[in-house]
C-alpha positions, -999 to 999 in steps of 0.1 A, spaced: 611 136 73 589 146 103 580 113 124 542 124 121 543 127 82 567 87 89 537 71 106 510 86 87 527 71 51 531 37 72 497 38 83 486 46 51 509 19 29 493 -9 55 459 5 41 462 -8 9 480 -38 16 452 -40 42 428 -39 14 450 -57 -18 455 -89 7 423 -88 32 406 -111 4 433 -138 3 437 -137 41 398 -142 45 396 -172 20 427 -187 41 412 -181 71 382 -199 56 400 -225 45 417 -231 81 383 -227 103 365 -255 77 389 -279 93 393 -264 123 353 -252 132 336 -273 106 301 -280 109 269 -288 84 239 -277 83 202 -292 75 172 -276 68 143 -292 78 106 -278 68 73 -281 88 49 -284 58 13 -275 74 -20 -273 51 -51 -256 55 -67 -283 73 -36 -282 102 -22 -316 90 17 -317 80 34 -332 57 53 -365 63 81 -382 41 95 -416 48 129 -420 31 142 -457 20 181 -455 40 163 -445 78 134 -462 95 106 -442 107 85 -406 93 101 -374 90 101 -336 85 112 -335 48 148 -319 43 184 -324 38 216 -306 38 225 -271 27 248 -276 -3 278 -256 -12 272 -219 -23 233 -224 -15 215 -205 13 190 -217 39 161 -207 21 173 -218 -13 181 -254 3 144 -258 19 129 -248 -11 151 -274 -31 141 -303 -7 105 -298 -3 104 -296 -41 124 -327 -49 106 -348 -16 71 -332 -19 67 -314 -51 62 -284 -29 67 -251 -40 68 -222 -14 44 -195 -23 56 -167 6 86 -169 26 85 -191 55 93 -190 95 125 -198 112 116 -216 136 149 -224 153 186 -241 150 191 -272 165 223 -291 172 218 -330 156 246 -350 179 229 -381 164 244 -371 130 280 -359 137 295 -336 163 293 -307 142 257 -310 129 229 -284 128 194 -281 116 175 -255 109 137 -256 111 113 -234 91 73 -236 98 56 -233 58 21 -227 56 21 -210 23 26 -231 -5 12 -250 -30 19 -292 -39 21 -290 -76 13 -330 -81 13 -360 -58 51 -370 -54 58 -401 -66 79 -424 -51 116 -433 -59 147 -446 -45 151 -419 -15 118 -412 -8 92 -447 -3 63 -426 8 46 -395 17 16 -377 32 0 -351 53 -13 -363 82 -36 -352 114 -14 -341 137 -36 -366 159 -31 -397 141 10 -394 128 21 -426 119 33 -456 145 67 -450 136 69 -417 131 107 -403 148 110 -387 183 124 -356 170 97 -351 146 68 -350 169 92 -331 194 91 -304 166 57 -306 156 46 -301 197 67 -270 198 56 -258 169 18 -262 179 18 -263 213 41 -235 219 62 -264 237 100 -249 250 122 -253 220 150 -274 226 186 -271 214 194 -306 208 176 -321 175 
């Protein structure tokens, strides 16, 4: 056999084990960077009204007022996660797509934490949330009168937002 017609079947039979085992190396290679690059992630929205006040939940296991949101479960997407929390915090339902605002890294969580922030102004607040054992109350609020104990990073968010403030990396 010619050594052209050689390396073209070799090339050729590492195709298709190229392509029968690429989809077990990549779930391995999945598998290994979840320990070895794990992270989470957050979603966090900045619910604001027509009247410019935003929307304010205080939960029952952290002191303080905060941007309602949580973490992105398994098989869910960004979008799909926000809409999930501000639904079960707010009984807010997106109406149009919202903004990316930014990604932050939350140190204060874990070492391998990150948030993502999305700005909402179109939705629509099907009934008053009630409260229950994560969330103790609720609110919008005048971006001029947030409560006393409202956290650092939330009114760091809410100035950037607003104020066109440098956005930070750090949550």
């Amino acid at each position: 056999m010619k050594p052209a017609l050689i390396a073209s079947g070799r090339s050729m039979a590492l195709s298709i084990a190229s392509r029968l085992y690429e989809p077990l190396m990549r779930r391995l290679l999945h598998i290994y960077w979840r320990f070895t690059r794990g992270l989470t992630v957050g979603v966090r929205g900045l619910v604001l009204d027509g009247e410019g006040r935003v929307f304010l939940v205080k939960h029952s296991y952290v002191a303080g007022w905060h941007l309602p949101g949580g973490g992105v479960e398994t098989e869910e997407t960004l979008l799909t996660a926000l809409a999930r929390e501000l639904r079960e915090e707010g009984n807010i339902e997106l109406t149009e797509p919202p903004v990316l605002h930014a990604i932050y890294f939350n140190r204060r969580m874990s070492p391998r934490d990150h948030v993502a922030l999305f700005v909402v102004r179109s939705f629509r607040q099907t009934a008053p949330p009630q409260p229950n054992s994560e969330i103790v109350a609720h609110g919008f609020f005048s971006v001029q009168d947030l409560p006393a104990d409202t956290s650092r990073a939330t009114h760091e968010r809410i100035a950037e937002v607003l104020t066109g403030r440098a956005t930070a990396e750090i949550w």
